[in-house]
C-alpha positions in Angstrom: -6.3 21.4 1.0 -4.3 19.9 -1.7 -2.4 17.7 0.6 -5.1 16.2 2.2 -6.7 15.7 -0.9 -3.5 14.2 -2.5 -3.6 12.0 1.0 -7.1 10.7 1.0 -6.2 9.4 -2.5 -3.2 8.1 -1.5 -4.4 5.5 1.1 -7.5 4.7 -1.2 -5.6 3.4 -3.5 -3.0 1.8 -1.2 -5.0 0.4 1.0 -7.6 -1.0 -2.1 -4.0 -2.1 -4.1 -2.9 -4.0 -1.1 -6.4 -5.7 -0.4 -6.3 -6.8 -4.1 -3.7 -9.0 -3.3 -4.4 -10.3 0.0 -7.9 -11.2 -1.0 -8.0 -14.5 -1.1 -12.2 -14.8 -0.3 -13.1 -13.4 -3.5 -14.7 -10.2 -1.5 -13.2 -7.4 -3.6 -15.3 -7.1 -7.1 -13.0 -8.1 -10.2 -13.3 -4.8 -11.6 -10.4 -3.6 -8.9 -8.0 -5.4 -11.7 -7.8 -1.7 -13.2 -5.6 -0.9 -10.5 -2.7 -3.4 -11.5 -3.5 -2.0 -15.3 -2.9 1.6 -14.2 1.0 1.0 -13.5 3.1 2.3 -15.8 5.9 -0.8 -16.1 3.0 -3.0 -16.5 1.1 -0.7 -19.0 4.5 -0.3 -20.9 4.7 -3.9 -21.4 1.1 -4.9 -22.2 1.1 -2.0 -24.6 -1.5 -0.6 -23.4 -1.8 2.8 -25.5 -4.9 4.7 -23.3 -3.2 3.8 -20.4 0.3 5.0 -21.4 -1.2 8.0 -23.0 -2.9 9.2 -19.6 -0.3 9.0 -17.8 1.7 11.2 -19.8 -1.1 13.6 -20.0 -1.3 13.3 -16.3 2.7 14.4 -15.8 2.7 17.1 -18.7 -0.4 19.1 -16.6 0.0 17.8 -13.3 3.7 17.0 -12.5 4.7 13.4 -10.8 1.2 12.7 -9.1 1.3 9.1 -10.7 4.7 8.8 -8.1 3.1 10.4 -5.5 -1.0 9.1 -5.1 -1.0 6.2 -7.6 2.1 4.0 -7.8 2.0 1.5 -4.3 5.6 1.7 -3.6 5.6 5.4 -3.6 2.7 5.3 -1.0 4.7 3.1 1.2 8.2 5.2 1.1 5.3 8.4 1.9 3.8 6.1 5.1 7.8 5.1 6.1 8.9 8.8 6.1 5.7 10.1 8.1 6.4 7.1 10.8 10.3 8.9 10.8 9.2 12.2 11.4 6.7 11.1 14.3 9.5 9.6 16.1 12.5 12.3 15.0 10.4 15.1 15.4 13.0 17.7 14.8 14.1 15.6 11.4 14.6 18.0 8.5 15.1 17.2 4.7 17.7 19.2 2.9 18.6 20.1 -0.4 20.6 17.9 -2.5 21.6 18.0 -6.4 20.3 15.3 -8.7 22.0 12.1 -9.1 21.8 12.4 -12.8 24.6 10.2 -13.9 23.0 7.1 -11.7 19.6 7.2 -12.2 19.8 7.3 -16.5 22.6 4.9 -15.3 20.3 2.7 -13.9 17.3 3.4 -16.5 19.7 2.9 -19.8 21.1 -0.4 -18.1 17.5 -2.2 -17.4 16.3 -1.3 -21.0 19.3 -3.0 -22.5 18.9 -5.8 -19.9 15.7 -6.5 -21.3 16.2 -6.1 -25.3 18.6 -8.6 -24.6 16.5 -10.6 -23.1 17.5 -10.5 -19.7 13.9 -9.3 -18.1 14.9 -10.0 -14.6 16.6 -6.8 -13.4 13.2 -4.7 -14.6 11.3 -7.1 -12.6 13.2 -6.7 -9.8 13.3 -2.6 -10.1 9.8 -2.3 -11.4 8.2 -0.2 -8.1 4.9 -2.2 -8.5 6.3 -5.7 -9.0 8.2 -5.2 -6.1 5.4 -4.1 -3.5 3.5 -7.0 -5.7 6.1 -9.3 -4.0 6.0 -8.1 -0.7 2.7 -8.0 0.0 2.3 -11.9 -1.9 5.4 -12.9 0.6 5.6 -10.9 3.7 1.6 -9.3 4.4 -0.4 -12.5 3.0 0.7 -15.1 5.4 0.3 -12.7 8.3 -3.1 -11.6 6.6 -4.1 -15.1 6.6 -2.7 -16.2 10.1 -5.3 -13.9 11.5 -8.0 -15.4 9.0 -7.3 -18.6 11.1 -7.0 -17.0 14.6 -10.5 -15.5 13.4 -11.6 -19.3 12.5 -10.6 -20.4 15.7 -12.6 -17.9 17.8 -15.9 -17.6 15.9 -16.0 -21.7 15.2 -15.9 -21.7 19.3 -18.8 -20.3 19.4 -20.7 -22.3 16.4 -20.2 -19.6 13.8 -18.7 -20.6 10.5 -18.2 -17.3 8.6 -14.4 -17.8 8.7 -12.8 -20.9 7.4 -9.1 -22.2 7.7 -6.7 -21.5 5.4 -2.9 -23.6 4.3 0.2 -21.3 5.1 3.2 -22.2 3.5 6.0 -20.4 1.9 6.1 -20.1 -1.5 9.8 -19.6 -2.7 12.6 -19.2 -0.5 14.5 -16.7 -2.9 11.4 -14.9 -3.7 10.3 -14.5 0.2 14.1 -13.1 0.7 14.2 -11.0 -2.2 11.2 -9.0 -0.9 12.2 -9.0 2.6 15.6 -7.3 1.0 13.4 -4.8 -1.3 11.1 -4.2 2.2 14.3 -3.4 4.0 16.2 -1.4 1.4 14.1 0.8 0.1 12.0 1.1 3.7 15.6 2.3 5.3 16.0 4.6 2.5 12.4 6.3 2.9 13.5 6.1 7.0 16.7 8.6 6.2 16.2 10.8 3.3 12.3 10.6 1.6 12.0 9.7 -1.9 15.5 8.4 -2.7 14.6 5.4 -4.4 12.2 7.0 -6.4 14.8 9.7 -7.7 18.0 7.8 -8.0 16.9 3.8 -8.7 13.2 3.5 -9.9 13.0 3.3 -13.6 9.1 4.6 -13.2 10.4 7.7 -11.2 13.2 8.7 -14.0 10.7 8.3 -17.0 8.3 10.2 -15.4 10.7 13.2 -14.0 12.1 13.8 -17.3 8.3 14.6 -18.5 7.2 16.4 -15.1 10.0 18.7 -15.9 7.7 20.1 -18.5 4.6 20.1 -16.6 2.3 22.5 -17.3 1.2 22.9 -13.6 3.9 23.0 -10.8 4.9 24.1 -7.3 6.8 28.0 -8.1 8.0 30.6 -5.7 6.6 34.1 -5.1 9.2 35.5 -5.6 8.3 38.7 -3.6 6.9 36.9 -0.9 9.8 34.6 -0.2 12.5 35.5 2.9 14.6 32.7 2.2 13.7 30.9 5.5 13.9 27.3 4.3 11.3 25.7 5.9 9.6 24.6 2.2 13.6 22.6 2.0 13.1 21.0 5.3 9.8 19.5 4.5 10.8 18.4 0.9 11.3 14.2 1.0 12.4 14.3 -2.5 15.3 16.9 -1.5 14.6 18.9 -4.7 14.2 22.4 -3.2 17.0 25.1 -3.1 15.7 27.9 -1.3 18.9 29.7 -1.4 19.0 30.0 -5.1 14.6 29.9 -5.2 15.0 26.7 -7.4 13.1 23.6 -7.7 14.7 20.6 -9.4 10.6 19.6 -11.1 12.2 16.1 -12.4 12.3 15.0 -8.9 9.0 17.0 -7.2 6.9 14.7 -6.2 3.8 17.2 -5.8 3.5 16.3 -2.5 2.8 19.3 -1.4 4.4 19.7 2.2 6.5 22.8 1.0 3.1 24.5 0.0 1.7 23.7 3.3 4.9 24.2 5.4 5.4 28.0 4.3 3.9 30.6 6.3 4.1 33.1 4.0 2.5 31.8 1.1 5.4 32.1 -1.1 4.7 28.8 -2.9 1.8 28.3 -5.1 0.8 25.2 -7.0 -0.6 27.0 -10.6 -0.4 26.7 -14.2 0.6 30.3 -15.2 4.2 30.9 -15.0 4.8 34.1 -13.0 6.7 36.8 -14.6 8.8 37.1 -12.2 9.6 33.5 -11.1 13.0 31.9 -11.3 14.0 29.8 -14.0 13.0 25.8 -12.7 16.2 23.7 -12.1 18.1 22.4 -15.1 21.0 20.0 -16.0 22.9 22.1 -17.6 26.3 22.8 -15.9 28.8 24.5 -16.9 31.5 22.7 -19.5 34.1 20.9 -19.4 36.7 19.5 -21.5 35.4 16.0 -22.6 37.6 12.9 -22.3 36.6 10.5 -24.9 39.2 7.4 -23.6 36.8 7.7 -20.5 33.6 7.9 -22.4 35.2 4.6 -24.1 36.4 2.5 -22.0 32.7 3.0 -20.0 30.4 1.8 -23.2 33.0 -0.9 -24.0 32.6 -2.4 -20.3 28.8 -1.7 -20.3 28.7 -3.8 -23.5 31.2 -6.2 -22.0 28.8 -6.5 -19.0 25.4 -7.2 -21.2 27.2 -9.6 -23.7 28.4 -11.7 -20.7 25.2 -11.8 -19.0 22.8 -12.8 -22.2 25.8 -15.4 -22.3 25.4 -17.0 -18.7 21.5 -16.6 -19.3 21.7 -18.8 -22.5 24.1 -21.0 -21.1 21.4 -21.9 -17.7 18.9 -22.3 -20.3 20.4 -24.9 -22.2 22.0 -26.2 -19.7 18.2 -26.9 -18.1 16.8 -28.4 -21.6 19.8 -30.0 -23.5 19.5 -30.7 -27.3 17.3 -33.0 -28.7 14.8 -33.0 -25.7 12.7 -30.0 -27.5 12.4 -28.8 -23.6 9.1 -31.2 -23.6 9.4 -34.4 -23.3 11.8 -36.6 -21.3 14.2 -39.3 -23.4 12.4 -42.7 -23.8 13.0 -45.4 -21.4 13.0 -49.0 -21.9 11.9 -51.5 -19.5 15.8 -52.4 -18.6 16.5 -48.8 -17.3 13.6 -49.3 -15.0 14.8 -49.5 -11.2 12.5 -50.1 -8.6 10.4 -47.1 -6.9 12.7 -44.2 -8.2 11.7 -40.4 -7.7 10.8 -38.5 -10.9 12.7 -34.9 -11.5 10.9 -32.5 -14.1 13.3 -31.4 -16.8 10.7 -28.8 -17.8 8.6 -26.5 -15.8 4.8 -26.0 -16.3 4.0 -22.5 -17.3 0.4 -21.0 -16.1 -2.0 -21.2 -19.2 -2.1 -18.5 -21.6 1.8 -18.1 -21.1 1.7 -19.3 -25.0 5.8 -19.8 -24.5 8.8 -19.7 -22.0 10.1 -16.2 -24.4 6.3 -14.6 -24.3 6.4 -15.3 -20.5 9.9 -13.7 -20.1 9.5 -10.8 -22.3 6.6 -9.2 -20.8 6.6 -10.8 -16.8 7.6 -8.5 -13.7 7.5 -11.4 -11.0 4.6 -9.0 -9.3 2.9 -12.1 -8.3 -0.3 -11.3 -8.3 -1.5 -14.5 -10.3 0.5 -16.4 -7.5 -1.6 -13.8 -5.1 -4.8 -14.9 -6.8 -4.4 -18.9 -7.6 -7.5 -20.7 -6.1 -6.2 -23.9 -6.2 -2.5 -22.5 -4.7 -0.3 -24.4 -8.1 1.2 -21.4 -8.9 4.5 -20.7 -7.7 7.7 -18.1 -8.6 10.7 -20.2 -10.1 13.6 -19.9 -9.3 16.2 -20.8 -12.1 13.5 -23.4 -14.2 13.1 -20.9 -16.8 16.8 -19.8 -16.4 18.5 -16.8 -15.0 16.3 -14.0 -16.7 13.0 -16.0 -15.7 13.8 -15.9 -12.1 10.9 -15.2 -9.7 8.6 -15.6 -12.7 5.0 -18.0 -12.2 5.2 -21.6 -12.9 2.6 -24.5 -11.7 3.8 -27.3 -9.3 0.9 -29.5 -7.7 2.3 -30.1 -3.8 -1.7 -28.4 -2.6 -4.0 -28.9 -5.5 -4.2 -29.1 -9.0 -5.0 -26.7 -11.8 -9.0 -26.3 -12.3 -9.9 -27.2 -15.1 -12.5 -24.5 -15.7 -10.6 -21.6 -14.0 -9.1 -18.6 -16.0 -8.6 -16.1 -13.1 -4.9 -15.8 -13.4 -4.9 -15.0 -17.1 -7.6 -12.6 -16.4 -5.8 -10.7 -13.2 -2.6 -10.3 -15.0 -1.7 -6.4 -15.6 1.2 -7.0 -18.4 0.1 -9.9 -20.8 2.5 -12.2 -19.6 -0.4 -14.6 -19.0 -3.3 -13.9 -21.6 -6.8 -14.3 -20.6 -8.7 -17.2 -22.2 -11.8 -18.5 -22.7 -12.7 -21.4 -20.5 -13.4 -23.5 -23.7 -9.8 -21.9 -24.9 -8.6 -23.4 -21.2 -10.0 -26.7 -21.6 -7.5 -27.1 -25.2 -4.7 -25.4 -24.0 -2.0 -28.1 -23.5 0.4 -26.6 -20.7 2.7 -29.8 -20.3 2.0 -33.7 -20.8 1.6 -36.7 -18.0 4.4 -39.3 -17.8 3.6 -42.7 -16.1 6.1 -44.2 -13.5 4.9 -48.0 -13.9 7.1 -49.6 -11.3 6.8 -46.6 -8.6 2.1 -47.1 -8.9 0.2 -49.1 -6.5 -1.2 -51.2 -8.7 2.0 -52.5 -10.0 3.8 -52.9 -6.7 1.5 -53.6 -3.9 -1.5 -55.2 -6.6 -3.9 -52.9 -5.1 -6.7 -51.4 -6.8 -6.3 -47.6 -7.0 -7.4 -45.7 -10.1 -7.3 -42.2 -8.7 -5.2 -40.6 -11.4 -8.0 -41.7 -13.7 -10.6 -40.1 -11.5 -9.5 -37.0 -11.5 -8.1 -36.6 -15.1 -10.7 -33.8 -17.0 -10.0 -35.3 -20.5 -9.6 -39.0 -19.6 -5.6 -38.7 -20.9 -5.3 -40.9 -18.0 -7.4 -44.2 -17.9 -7.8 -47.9 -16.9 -7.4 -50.3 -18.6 -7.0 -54.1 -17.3 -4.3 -55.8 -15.8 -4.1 -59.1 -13.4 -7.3 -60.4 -12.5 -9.6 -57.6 -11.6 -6.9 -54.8 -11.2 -6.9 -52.5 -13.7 -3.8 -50.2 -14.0 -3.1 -46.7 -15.4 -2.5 -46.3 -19.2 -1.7 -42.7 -20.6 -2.6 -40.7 -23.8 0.1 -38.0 -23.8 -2.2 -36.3 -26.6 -5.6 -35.2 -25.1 -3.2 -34.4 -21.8 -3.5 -30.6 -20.7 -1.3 -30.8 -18.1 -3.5 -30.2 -15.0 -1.7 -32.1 -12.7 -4.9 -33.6 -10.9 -3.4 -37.1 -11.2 -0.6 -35.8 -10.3 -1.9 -34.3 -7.0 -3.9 -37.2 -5.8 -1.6 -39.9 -6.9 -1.6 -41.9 -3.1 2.0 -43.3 -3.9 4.5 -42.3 -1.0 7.2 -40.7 -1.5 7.6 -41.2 -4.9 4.5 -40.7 -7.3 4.0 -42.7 -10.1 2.5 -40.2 -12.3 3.5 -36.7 -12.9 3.3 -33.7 -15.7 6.1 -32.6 -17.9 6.1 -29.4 -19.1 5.9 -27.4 -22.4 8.2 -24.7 -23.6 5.7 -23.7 -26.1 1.7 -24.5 -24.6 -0.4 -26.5 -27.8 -3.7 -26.5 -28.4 -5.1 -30.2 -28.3 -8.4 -31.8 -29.7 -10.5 -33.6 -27.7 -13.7 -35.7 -28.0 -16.3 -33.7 -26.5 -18.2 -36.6 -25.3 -15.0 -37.4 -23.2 -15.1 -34.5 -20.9 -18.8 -34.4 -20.3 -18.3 -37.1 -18.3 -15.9 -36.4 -16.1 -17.6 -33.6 -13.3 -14.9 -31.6 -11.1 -16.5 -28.5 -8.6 -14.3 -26.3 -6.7 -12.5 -28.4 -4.9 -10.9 -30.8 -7.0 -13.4 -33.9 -6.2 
């Protein structure tokens, strides 16, 4: 009974986590966001005390069930290992000690990653930033290539409840990385269970060094137990020494296939700690001489190792925004450097609103994609090495398929960690995320002496407007002050291939004043028109 009710659960949440992200029709009701919030990486981050609190209070009673019925990646190495055994029927787990030495290995070296500032190896660890990714990069184009074939069929017969939908990838590296994490940690599940979860995931080891102190765990009977092993074959996590009646509890999983496997009902799930019931599996071992040179010359190349990657982090951030450019705007031009119809480059990217500043955005982002998941208008996008090396995978805004809404707050609200903090809309519509930059000799008006004025058109505060020119062409002029960095005039501007007007971003997003009577004037619905 406890299994089944551990696997009901289990694909609730799954299946509801997983739909959260691929819901790109606004079907789901917002209040599924909890589910993000419940992670513990995410949680940890945003400092979100009740949340952190309940799931410790949830491990000290109930052992790992967080692992086992809550966290997404977890679910997925459970669904992996079930499609194993159906096709290796005869497939048995066995027992195998603790990798102790890697897993704090792995814990102590992402924590001092990211006090250094180096946040992109949690990101990439973090068990729900990485299902985040795969489901944003490898389930949601599939998800919506059968929105389209759906289109397709029901438009043929003069039924419109489906409409089509762009596909496009989003990031090369971050499409490989979670095809890699798919792979790796799917092959892993395929062989031995839960070995990412007790050797690699940061989540698992925080939460098996409090599950070891669980106030409610899977024991032996002692009297009832023959030693057969069957409770050891079943065991994905490979925790289970029937020989010696031991159960490692940092690694248990409470999945409860040992309970269910044993015919002789020599395993019980209880919080009472039988009197005669073998001491739980520890750490200790027995000693041995310590060699301190070893001990050493370890720390000194672990420091080594950290110093020299905060240095080539540094070093790729200043190589991206060189002195004297503030990372905002770009070096003034005269009218002599001009060349004709020349491509712009931007030197900084555009981070979503609420990001407040390229370190807030760092400090507390996993790359779980979700607000790239959730975009309407499809502008945000994971970076690759804009922010530098420790902001790789993380959200930025580029305007190839629409521009930010002007009105729209949903990724600030659908973030779990803080990363991107919800506003107001009126907080939106005076948060400056970057500023526009006019390419005079590269617009329409200038070259071809055609009227245009679409940049204008779609600019919210009017930081874009006409003004005249020859005749009765008018032409672009910019205020760089009321700007918020939209990108709608950058998005419609018709000049091919090189646009004439673009956004710049902000390493640190202002908050701008703007005349009121301006933006009452200027209406933009859903669509951008």
């Amino acid at each position: 009974m406890l299994k089944k009710i551990r696997i009901t659960l289990s694909l609730i949440l799954f299946t509801l986590i997983t739909l959260y992200f691929l819901d790109f029709r606004e079907f789901l009701p917002d209040r599924l966001s909890f589910l993000a919030e419940i992670q513990l990486i995410p949680a940890l981050l945003a400092l979100n005390i009740v949340i952190l609190i309940s799931l410790a209070v949830l491990t000290l009673l109930f052992g790992r069930v967080y692992c086992s019925s809550i966290c997404p990646m977890g679910i997925y190495q459970d669904i992996v290992a079930w499609l194993s055994k159906r096709v290796h029927r005869k497939k048995k787990y066995r027992y195998s000690k603790a990798k102790t030495l890697l897993r704090w290995g792995v814990l102590a070296g992402t924590a001092l990653t990211f006090v250094s500032g180096f946040t992109f190896l949690l990101g990439l660890l973090d068990p729900y930033g990485a299902y985040g990714r795969i489901v944003t990069h490898l389930f949601r184009p599939a998800y919506l290539a059968g929105n389209n074939l759906l289109e397709a069929i029901f438009t043929s017969f003069n039924n419109f409840t489906f409409y089509k939908v762009s596909i496009y990838t989003l990031s090369i590296f971050s499409l490989v990385t979670a095809l890699i994490t798919l792979l790796v940690i799917g092959y892993l599940a395929w062989r031995n269970g839960r070995t990412w979860c007790n050797t690699i995931c940061p989540a698992g080891t925080i939460l098996g060094f409090l599950s070891k102190f669980s106030l409610c765990r899977i024991r032996f009977v002692d009297e009832k137990c023959n030693m057969c092993g069957l409770c050891a074959m079943k065991c994905k996590a490979s925790c289970i020494d029937f020989k010696n009646k031991q159960i490692d509890h940092s690694r248990c999983v409470t999945c409860f296939n040992c309970i269910e496997s044993c015919n002789r009902n020599a395993m019980k799930y209880t919080f009472k700690k039988n009197a005669n019931e073998v001491p739980a599996y520890t750490y200790l071992k027995e000693e041995k001489p310590v060699n301190e040179s070893k001990r050493r010359f370890l720390s000194a190349t672990l420091v080594t190792g950290l110093a020299a990657g905060k240095l080539a982090a540094r070093t790729a951030s200043h190589s991206l925004f060189p002195a004297g450019t503030n990372g905002s705007l770009l070096p003034e031009e005269t009218a002599d450097d001009l060349l004709p119809k020349r491509a712009f480059k931007r030197q900084t990217p555009i981070a979503p609103p609420g990001a407040l500043t390229f370190d807030h955005l760092q400090e507390k982002c996993i790359s779980c994609h979700l607000c790239v998941s959730k975009c309407p208008s499809h502008v945000i996008k994971p970076a690759f090495l804009e922010y530098g090396l420790g902001g790789m995978m993380q959200p930025k805004l580029y305007f190839d398929h629409g521009f930010c809404n002007y009105d729209c707050i949903i990724c600030g609200e659908v973030c779990p960690t803080g990363a991107i903090l919800p506003l107001t809309k009126e907080e939106k519509n005076h948060t400056q995320m970057g500023q526009v930059q006019l390419i005079i000799e590269n617009c329409i008006v200038y070259y071809d002496e055609t009227s245009c004025g679409a940049c204008s058109e779609h600019c919210p505060t009017q930081a874009v407007r006409m003004v005249p020119y020859k005749g009765h062409l008018t032409i672009p002029e910019i205020e760089q002050e009321i700007c918020v960095g939209c990108g709608g005039c950058e998005y419609v501007c018709p000049a091919i291939p090189y646009k004439a007007i673009y956004v710049e971003g902000l390493r640190s997003q202002n908050t701008i004043e703007i005349e009121h009577e301006e933006v009452e004037e200027i209406v933009i619905d859903d669509f951008g028109f």
